[in-house]
C-alpha positions in Angstrom: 1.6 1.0 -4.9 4.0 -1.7 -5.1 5.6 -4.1 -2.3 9.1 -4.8 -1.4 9.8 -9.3 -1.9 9.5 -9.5 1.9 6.0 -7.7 2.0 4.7 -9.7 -0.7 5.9 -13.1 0.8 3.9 -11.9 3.7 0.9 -11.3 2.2 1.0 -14.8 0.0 1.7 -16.2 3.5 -1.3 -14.3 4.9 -3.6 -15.6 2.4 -2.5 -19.0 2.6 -3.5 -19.3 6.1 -7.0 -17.6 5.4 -7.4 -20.1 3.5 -6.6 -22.8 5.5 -8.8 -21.4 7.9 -11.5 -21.1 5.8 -11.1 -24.8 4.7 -11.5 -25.8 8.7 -14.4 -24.3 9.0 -16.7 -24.8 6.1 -18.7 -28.0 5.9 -19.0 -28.0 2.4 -16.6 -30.5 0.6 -16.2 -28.8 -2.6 -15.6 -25.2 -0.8 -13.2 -27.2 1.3 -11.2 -28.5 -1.4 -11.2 -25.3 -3.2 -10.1 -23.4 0.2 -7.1 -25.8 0.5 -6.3 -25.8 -3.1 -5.8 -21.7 -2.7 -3.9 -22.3 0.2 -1.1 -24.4 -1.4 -1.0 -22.1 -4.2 -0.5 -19.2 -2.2 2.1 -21.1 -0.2 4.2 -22.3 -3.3 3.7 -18.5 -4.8 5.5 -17.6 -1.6 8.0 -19.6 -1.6 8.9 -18.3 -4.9 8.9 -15.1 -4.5 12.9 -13.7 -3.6 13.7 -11.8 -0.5 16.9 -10.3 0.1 17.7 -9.1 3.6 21.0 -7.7 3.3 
């Protein structure tokens, strides 16, 4: 099953803030940097991805 642009933005979006989430919560450094590492490359995979709304 395939998404349209919009619902895969969403979903990059989605797991870029689990991530985030994840990163303020561990206490482990490494994990932490790992967490937030996934985060921005959700966000820039995002970014990416084209939407057209009309």
């Amino acid at each position: 099953m395939s998404r349209s642009a919009s619902e895969e933005r969403d979903y990059f979006l989605r797991r870029s803030a689990d991530h985030r989430d994840l990163a303020a919560r561990t206490a482990e450094a490494g994990n932490r940097v790992l967490h937030e590492r996934f985060a921005t490359l959700y966000t820039e995979r995002a970014a990416s991805v084209m939407v057209d709304d009309h």
